[in-house]
PATIBA-508115 format. One record per residue (C-alpha): x, y, z negated; residue in three letters; residue number from 1. Coordinates in Angstrom, 2 decimals. Example, Ala and Ser with C-alpha at 12.3 -4.5 7.8 and 13.67 -1.06 7.14 Angstrom:
BEGIN
((12.30, -4.50, -7.80), ALA, 1)
((13.67, -1.06, -7.14), SER, 2)
END
This chain:
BEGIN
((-10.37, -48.13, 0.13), UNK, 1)
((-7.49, -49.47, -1.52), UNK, 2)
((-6.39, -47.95, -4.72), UNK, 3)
((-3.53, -45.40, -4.79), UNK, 4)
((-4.20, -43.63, -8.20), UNK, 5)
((-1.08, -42.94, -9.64), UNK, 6)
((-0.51, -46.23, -11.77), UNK, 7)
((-1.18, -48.35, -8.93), UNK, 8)
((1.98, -47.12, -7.15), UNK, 9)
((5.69, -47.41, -7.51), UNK, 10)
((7.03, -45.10, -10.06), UNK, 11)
((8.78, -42.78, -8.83), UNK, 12)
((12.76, -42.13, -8.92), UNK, 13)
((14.35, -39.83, -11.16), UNK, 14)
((16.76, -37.76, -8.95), UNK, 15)
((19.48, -35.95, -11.28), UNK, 16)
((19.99, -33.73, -8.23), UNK, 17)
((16.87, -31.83, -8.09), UNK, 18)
((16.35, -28.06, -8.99), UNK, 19)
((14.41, -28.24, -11.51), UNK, 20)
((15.90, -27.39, -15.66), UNK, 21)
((18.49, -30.54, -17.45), UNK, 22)
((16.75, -28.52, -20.45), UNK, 23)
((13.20, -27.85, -20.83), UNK, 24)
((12.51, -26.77, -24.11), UNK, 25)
((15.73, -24.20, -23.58), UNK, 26)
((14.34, -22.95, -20.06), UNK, 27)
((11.48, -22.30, -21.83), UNK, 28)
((12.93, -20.49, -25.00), UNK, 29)
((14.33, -18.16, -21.98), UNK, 30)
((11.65, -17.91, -19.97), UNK, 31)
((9.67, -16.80, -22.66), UNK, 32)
((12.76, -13.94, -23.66), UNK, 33)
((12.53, -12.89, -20.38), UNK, 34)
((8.65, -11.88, -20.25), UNK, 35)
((8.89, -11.01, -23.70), UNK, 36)
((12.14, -8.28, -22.64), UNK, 37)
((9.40, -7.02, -19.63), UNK, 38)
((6.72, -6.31, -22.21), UNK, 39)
((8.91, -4.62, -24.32), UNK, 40)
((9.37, -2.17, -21.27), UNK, 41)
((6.07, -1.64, -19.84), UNK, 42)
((5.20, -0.94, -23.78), UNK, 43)
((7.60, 1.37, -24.59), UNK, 44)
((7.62, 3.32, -21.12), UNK, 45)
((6.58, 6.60, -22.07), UNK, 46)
((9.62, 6.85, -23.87), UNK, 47)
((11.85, 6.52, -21.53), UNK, 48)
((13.10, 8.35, -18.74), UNK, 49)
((11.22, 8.78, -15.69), UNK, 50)
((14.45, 7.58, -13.48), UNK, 51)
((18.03, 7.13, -13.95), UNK, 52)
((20.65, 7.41, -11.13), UNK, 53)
((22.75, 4.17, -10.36), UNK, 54)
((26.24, 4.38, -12.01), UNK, 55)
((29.24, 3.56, -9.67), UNK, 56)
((29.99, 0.83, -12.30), UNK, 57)
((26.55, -1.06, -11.69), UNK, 58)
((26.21, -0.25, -7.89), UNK, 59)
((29.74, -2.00, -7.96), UNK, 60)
((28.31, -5.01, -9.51), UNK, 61)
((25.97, -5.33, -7.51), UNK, 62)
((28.21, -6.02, -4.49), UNK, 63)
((29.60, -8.96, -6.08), UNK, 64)
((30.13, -11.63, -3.78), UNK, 65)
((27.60, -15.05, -3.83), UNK, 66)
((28.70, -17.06, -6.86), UNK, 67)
((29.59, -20.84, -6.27), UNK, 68)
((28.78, -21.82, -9.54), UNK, 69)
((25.95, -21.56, -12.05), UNK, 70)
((25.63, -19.17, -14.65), UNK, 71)
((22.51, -19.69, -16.58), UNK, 72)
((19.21, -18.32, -17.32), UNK, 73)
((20.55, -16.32, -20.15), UNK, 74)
((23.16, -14.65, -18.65), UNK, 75)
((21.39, -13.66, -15.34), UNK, 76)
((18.43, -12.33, -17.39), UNK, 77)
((20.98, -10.24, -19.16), UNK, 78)
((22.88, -8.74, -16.30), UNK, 79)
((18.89, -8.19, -15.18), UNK, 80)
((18.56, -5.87, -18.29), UNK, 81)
((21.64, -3.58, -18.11), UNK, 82)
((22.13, -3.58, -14.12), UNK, 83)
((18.36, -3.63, -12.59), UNK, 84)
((16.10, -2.69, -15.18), UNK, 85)
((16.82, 0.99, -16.20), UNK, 86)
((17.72, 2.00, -12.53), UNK, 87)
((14.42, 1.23, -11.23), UNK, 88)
((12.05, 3.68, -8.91), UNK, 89)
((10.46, 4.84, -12.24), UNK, 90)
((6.59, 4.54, -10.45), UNK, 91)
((5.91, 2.61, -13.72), UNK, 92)
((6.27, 5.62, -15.57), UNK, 93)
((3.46, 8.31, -16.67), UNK, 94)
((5.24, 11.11, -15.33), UNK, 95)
((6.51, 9.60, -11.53), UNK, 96)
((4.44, 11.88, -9.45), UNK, 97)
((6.31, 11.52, -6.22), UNK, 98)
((5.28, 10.01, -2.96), UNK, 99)
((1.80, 6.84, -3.25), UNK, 100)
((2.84, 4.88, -5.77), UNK, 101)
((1.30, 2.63, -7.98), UNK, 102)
((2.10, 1.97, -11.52), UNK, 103)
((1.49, -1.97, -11.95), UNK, 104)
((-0.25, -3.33, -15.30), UNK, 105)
((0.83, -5.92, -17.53), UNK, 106)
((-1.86, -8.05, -16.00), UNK, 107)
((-0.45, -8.11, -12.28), UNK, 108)
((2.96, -9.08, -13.99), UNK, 109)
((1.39, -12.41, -15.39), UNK, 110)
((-0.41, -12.82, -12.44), UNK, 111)
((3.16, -12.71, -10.50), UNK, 112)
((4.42, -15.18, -12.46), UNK, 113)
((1.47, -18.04, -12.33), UNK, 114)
((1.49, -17.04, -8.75), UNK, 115)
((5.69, -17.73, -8.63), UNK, 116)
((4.76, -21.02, -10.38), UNK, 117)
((2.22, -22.58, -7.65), UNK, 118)
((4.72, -21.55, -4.84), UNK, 119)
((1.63, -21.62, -2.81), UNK, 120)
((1.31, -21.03, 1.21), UNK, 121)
((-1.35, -19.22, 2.87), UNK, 122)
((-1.05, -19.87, 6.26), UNK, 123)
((-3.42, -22.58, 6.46), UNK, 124)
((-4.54, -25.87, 5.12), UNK, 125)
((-7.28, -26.49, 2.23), UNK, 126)
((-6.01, -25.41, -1.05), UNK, 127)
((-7.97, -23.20, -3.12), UNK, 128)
((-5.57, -20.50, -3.00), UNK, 129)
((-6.86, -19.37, 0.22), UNK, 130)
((-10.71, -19.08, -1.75), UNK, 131)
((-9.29, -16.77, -3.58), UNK, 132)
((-8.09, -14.36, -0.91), UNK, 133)
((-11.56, -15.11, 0.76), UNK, 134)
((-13.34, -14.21, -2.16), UNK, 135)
((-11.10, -10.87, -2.50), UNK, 136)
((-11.53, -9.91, 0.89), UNK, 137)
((-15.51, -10.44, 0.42), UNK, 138)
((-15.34, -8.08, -2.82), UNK, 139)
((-13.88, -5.27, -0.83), UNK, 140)
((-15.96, -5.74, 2.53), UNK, 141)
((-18.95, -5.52, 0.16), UNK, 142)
((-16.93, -2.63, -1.82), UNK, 143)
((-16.61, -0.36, 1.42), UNK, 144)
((-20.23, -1.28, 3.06), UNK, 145)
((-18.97, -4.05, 5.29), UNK, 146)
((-20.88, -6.53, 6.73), UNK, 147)
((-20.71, -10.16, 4.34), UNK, 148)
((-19.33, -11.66, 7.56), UNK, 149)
((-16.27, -9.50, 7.87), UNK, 150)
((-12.65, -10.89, 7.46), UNK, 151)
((-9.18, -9.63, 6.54), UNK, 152)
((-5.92, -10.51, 5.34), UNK, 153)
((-4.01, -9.53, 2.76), UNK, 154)
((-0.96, -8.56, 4.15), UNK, 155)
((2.64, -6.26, 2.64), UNK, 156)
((1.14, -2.88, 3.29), UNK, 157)
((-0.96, -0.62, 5.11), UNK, 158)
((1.92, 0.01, 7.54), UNK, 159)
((1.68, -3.66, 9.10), UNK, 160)
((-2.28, -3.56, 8.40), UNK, 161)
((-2.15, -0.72, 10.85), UNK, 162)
((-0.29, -2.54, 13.34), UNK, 163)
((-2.41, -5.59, 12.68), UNK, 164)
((-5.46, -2.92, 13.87), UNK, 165)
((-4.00, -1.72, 16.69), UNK, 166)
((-3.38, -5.32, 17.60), UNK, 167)
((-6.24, -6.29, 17.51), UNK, 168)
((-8.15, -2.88, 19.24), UNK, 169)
((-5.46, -3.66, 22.28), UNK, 170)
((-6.84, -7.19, 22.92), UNK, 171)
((-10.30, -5.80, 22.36), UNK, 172)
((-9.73, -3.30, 25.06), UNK, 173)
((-7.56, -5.68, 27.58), UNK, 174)
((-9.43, -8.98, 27.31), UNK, 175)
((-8.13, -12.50, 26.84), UNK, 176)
((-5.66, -12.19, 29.88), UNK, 177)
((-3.78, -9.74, 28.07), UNK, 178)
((-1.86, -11.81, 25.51), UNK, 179)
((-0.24, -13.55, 28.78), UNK, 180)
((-0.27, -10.84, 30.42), UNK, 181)
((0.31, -7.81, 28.61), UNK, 182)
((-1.27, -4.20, 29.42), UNK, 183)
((-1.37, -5.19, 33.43), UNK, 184)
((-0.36, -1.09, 34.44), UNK, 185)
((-3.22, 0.34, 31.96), UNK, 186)
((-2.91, 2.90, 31.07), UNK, 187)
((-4.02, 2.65, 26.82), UNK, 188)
((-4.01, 6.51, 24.75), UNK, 189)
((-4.96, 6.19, 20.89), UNK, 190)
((-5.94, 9.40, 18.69), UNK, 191)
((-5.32, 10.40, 15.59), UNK, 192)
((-5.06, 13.51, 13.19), UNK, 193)
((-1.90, 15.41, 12.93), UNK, 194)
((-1.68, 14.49, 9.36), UNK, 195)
((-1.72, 10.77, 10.27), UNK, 196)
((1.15, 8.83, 8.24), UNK, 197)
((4.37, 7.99, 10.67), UNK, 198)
((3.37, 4.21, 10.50), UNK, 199)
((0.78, 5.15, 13.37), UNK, 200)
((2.94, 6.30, 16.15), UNK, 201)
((5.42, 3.11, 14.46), UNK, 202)
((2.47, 0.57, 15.14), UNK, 203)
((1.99, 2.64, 18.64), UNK, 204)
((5.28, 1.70, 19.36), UNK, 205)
((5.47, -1.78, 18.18), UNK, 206)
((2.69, -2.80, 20.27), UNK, 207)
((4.57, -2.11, 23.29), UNK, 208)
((2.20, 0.85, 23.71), UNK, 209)
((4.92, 3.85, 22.78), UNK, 210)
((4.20, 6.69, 21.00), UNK, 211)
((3.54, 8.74, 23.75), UNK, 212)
((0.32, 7.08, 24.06), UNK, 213)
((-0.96, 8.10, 20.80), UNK, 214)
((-2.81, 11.62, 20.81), UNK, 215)
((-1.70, 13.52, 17.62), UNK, 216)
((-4.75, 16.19, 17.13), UNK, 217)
((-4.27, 19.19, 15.03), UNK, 218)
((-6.00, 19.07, 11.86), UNK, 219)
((-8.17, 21.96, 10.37), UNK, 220)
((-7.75, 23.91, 7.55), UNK, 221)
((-8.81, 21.36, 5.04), UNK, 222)
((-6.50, 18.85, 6.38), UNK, 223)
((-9.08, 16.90, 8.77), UNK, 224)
((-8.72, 16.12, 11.88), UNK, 225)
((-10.23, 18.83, 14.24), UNK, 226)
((-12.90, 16.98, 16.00), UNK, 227)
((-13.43, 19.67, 18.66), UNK, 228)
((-9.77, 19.12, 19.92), UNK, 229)
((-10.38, 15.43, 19.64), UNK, 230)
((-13.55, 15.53, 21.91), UNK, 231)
((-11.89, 17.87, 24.22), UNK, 232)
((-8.59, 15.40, 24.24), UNK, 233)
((-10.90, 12.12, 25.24), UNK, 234)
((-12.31, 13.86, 27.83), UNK, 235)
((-8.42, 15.00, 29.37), UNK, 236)
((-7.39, 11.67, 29.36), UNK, 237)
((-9.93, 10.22, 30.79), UNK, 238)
((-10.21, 12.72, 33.93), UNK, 239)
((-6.39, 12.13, 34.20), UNK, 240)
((-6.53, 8.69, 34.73), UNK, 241)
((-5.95, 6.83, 31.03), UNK, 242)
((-8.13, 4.48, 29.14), UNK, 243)
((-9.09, 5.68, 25.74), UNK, 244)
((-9.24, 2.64, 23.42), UNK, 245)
((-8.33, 3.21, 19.58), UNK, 246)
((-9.59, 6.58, 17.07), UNK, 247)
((-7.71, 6.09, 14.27), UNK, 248)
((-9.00, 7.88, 11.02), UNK, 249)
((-7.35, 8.71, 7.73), UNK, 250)
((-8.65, 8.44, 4.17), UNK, 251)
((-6.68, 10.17, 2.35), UNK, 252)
((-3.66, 11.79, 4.30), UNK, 253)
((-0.10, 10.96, 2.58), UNK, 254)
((0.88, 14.87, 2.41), UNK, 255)
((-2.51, 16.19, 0.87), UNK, 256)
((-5.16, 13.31, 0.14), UNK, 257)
((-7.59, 15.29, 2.80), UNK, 258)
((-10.30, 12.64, 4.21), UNK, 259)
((-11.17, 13.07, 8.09), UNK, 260)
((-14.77, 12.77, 8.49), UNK, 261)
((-15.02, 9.61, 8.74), UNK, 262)
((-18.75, 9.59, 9.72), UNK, 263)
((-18.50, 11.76, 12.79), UNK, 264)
((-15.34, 9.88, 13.68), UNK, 265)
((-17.38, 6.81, 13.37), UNK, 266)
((-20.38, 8.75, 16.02), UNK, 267)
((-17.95, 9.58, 18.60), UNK, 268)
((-15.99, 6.46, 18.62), UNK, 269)
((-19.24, 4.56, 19.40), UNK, 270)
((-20.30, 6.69, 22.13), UNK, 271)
((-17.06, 6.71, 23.77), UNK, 272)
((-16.69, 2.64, 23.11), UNK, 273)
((-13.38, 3.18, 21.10), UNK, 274)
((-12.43, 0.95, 18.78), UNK, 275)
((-12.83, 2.89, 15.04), UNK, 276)
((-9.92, 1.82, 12.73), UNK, 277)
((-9.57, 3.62, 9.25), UNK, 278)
((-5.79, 3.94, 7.41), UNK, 279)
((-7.24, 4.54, 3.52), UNK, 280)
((-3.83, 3.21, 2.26), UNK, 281)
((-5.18, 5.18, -1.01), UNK, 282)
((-7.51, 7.08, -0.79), UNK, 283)
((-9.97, 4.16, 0.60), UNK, 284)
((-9.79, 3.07, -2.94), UNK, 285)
((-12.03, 6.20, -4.49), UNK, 286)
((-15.09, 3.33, -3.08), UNK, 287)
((-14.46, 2.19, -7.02), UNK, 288)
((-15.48, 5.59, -8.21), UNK, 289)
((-19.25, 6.88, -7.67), UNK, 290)
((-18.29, 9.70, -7.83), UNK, 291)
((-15.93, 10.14, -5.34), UNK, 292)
((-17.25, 7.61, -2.88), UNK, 293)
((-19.48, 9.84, -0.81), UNK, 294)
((-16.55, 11.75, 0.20), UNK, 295)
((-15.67, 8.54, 2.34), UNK, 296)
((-18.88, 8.55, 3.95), UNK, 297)
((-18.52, 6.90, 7.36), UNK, 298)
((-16.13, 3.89, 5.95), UNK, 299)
((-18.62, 1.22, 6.36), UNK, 300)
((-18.94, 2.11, 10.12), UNK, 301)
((-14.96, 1.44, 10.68), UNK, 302)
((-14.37, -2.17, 13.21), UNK, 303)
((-11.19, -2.03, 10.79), UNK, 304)
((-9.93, -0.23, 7.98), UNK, 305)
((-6.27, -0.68, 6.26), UNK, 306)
((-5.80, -0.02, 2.52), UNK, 307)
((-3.18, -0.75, -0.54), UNK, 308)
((-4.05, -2.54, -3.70), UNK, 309)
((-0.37, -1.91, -4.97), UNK, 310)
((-1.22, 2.34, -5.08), UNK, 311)
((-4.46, 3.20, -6.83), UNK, 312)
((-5.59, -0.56, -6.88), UNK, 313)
((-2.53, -0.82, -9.42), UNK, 314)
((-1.44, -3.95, -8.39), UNK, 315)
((2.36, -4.71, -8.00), UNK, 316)
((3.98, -4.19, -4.83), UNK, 317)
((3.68, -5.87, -2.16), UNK, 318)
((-0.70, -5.82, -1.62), UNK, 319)
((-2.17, -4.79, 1.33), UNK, 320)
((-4.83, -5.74, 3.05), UNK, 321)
((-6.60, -5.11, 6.26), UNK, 322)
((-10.46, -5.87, 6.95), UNK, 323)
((-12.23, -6.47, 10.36), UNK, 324)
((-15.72, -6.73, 10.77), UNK, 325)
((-15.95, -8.48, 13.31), UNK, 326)
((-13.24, -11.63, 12.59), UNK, 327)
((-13.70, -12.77, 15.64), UNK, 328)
((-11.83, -10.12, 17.14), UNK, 329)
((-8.95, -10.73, 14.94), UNK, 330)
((-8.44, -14.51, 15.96), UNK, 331)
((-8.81, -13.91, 19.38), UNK, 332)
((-5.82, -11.62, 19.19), UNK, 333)
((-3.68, -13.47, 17.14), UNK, 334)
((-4.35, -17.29, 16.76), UNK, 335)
((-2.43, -19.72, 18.74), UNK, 336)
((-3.05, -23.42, 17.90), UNK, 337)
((0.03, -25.67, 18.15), UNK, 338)
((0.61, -29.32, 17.58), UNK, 339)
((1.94, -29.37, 14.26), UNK, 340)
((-0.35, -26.99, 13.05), UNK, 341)
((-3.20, -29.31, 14.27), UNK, 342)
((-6.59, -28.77, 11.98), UNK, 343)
((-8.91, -31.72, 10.81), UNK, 344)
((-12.40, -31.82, 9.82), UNK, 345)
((-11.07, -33.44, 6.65), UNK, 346)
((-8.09, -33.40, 4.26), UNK, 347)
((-4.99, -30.95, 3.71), UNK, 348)
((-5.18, -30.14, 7.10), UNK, 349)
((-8.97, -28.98, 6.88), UNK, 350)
((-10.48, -25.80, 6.51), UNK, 351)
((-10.02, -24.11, 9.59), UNK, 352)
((-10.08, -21.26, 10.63), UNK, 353)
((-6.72, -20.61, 8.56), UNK, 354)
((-5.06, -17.34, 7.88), UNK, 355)
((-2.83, -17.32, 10.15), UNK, 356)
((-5.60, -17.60, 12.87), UNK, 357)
((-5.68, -13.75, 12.28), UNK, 358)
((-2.40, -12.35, 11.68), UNK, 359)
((1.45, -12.79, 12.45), UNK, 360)
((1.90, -14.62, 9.26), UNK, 361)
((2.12, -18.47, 9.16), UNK, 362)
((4.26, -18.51, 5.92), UNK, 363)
((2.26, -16.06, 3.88), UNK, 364)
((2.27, -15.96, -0.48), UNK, 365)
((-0.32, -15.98, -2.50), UNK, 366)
((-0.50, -11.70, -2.96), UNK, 367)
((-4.10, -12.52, -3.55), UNK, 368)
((-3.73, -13.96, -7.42), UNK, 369)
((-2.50, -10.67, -9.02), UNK, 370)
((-5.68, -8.38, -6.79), UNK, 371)
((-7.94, -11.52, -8.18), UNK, 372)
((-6.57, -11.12, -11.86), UNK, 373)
((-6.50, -7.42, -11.42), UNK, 374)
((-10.48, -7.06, -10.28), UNK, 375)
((-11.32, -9.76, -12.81), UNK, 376)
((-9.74, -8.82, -16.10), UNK, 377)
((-9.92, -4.88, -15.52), UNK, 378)
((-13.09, -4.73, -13.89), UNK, 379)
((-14.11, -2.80, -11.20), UNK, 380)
((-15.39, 0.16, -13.35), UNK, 381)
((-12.16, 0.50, -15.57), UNK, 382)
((-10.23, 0.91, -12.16), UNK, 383)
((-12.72, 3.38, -10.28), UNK, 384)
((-12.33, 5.46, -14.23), UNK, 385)
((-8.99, 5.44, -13.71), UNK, 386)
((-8.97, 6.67, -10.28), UNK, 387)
((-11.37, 9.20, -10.94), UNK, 388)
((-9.52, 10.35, -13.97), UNK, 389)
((-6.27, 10.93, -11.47), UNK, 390)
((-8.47, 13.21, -9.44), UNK, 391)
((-9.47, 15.14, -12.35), UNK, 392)
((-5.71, 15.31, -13.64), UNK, 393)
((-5.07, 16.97, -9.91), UNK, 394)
((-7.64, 19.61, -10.37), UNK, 395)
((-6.11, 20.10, -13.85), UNK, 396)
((-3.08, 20.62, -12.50), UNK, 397)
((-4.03, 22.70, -9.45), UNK, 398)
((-5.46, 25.76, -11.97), UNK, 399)
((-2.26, 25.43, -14.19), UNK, 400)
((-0.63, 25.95, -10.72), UNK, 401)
((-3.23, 28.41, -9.55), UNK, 402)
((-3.13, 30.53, -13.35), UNK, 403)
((1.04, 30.87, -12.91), UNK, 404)
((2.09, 33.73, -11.33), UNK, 405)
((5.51, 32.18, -10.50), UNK, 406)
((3.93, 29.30, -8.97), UNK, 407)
((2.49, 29.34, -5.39), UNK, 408)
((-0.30, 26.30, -4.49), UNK, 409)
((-0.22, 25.48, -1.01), UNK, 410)
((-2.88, 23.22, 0.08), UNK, 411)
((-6.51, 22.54, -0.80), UNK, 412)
((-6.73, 19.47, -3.39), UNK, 413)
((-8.96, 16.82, -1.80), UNK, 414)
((-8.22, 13.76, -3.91), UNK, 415)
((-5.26, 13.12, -6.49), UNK, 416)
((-3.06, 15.24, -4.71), UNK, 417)
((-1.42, 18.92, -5.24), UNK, 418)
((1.09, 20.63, -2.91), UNK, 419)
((3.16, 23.76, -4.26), UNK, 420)
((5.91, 25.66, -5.11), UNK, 421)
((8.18, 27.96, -7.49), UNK, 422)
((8.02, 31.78, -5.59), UNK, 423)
((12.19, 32.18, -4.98), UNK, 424)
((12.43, 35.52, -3.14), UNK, 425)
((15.12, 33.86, -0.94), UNK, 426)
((15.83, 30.52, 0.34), UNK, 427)
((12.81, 29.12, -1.33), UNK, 428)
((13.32, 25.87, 0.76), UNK, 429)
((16.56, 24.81, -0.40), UNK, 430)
((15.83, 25.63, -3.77), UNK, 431)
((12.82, 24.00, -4.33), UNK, 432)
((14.17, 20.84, -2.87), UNK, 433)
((17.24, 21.36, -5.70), UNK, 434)
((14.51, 21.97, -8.32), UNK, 435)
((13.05, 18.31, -7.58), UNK, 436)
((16.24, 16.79, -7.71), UNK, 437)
((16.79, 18.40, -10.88), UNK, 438)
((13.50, 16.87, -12.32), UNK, 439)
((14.40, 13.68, -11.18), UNK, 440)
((18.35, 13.68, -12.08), UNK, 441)
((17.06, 14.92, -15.46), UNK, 442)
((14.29, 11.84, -16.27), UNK, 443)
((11.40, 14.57, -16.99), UNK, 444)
((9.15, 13.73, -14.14), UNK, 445)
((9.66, 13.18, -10.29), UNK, 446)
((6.99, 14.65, -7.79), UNK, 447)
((8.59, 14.26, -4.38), UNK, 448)
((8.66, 16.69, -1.61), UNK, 449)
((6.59, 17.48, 1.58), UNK, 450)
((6.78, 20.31, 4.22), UNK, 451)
((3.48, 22.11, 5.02), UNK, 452)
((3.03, 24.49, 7.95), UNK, 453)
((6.91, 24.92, 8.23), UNK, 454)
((7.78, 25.33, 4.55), UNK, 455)
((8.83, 22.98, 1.90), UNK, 456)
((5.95, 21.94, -1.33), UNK, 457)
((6.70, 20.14, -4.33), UNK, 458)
((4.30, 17.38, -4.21), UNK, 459)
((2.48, 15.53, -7.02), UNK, 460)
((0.62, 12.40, -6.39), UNK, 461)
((-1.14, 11.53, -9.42), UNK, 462)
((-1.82, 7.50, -9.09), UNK, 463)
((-0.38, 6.66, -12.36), UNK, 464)
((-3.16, 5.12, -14.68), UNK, 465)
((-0.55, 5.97, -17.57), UNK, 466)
((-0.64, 9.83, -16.76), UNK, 467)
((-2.39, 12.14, -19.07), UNK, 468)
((-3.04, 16.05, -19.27), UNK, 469)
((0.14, 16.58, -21.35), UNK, 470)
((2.30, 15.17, -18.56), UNK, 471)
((0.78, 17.77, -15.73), UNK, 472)
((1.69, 20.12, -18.33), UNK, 473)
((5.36, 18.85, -19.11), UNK, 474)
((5.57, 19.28, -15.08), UNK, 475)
((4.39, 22.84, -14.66), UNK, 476)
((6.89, 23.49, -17.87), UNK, 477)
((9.68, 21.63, -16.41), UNK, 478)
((8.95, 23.47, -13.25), UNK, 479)
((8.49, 26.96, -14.59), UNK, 480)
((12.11, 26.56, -17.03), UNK, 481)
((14.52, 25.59, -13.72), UNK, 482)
((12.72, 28.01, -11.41), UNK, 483)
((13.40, 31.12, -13.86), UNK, 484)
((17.38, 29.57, -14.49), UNK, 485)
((17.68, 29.32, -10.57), UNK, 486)
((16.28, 32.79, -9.98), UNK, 487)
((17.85, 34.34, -12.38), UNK, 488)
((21.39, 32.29, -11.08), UNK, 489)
END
């Protein structure tokens, strides 16, 4: 073997064209400004408002056209500060209650950054990168009851983990002919509760299976999918002619938190050889808490299950991640060898199967560093506190709700989230939905908005691991203070 360490070759040439700083020790002086002007923010908050509205005079900056010339790491991190940073979504803040969203730690952020640095690739090859998204993906099939052989990805978010699993259920049902083929006249239905989020009938439709295929079934009082009408839907479609293929359940549905049961889901799926995919794009997460994890009893039977780390996980946006328990079913609907993706038994080019044997993805980043950092320097039991302690905020909040006359709840709390309203005697839609703008407009907190059985709720998702009692009761406040001016207007 000849030698080719590093001082037995040619040095190499300097090239004054490269990317890379003239200035070191200055990039560096601004580097460390600019992660010192982030910690500043995530430190201080609380005392800031939850959101601002963009001013005409930024939103016009911001459609400046592509400068030609350079204008410094200074200067760019500056026009960061007073154009991008105080117009944010807010999610970071103790008192954003609206939609899923997670509120990021100071640990992610590094984890960003080291991740920025190695500019790695996970589509494939032999780096340890990829180790690391193994070894995540092992933590959580071991988390949620998996067996130590099951797979995943870690993908944007539990919208394209759904598709992923409804990718992967359609080649399970159609065979290996199928990705030449396509569905060949058959006739695939999918089911799923009422309450399912819109990226199901989206996936439906992505596959080239349109929404029409996908069974909505009404949910029950509690928010879970009515297994009666489920059974009774099955059994329609397949007198009619269809193929039943995919029962989609949800852990944690995006208006209310309810969890379908997951274990009778699980039952019926196997006795009607459907494929059982779970979308916990939150509420799978309550696995970290003991005490909330028998209420997802049935998880470990799912062939896939979608999730978020960037909501309750608390890592920053984009993490998701889908698991499959049986891998192979994922590279037999997605991998597709080609020449200059050849693999080896050794070198770069080892260490097969890769990634992007078992998604879309060939150019994927390394998402998995800031869920590895997360898990590591946290710890499991810190996040499943904080998770539980947002559940116990929403109960906290549902009996302010519950003890205010004024106030109207308007769901059943099943995880972290509560559903209600201010009681206007007239046009309680439209003025509810003015009340949460008002919140927002003003900084004090911003819930978003949902419509339940016909009729609008103001909706708090508590996912925040900043949020405390005092904010729930800065909310109700806020709440009670605009509902009596807009009554009494």
């Amino acid at each position: 073997m000849p030698d080719l360490s590093p001082a037995a070759l040619p040095s190499p040439i300097t090239d004054s064209a490269d990317l890379d700083p003239a200035d070191w020790p200055g990039f560096r002086a601004g580097a460390h400004a600019a992660l010192d002007l982030m910690l500043d923010h995530l430190q201080t908050i609380r005392e800031q408002p939850v959101w601002r509205p963009t001013p005409s005079s930024v939103r016009a900056a911001l459609r400046a056209p592509l400068p030609e010339q350079p204008q410094g790491l200074a200067a760019v991190v500056d026009q960061f500060d007073r154009l991008i940073r105080p117009y944010a979504t807010g999610n970071l803040h103790p008192r954003f209650m609206g939609w899923v969203h997670g509120g990021g730690t100071p640990v992610g952020m590094v984890a960003e950054m080291l991740a920025g640095g190695l500019n790695a690739n996970l589509g494939g090859r032999d780096h340890a990168p990829i180790l690391v998204e193994r070894q995540v993906i092992g933590w959580m099939a071991a988390l949620f009851g998996l067996p130590q052989t099951a797979g995943g990805l870690l993908v944007t978010g539990t919208s394209i983990a759904n598709l992923i699993g409804v990718l992967i259920a359609r080649r399970a049902a159609l065979g290996p002919t199928s990705r030449a083929s396509g569905l060949g006249g058959t006739r695939l239905v999918a089911y799923t509760s009422a309450a399912a989020h819109g990226c199901i009938p989206r996936a439906m439709d992505m596959a080239g299976l349109g929404t029409a295929a996908l069974r909505m079934i009404p949910a029950d009082p509690a928010g879970r999918i009515a297994l009666p009408a489920l059974e009774a839907a099955i059994a329609a479609d397949r007198a009619a002619g269809h193929r039943p293929f995919l029962l989609v359940g949800t852990a944690g549905t995006v208006d209310t938190g309810a969890i379908d049961d997951l274990g009778a889901m699980a039952a019926l799926a196997r006795r009607e050889a459907l494929w059982f995919h779970v979308d916990g794009a939150f509420g799978a997460l309550a696995a970290f808490a003991p005490d909330l994890r028998p209420r997802l009893a049935g998880i470990e039977r799912a062939d896939s299950l979608a999730f978020d780390f960037h909501k309750w996980g608390q890592v920053p946006y984009d993490a998701g991640c889908i698991l499959v328990r049986d891998p192979a079913h994922a590279e037999a609907a997605f991998a597709a060898p080609a020449a200059y993706l050849r693999r080896e038994v050794r070198g770069l080019a080892g260490g097969a199967p890769w990634p992007c044997d078992f998604g879309p993805d060939l150019s994927r980043g390394f998402r998995a560093l800031k869920v590895w950092f997360t898990l590591k320097t946290l710890g499991a039991t810190a996040l499943g506190r904080a998770i539980a302690r947002s559940c116990s905020l929403a109960e906290t909040l549902a009996a302010r709700v519950d003890a205010e006359p004024e106030l109207e709840r308007m769901a059943p709390v099943a995880l972290n989230i509560v559903c209600f309203r201010y009681r206007f005697a007239t046009d309680s839609d439209a003025r509810n939905a003015t009340l949460v703008a008002d919140l927002q407009e003003a900084g004090i907190a911003a819930p978003s908005t949902t419509v339940l059985d016909g009729r609008l709720a103001i909706r708090a998702a508590l996912v925040n691991h900043r949020t405390r009692e005092a904010d729930i009761h800065t909310l109700v406040e806020a709440v009670l203070r605009l509902g009596r001016h807009s009554a009494s207007g």
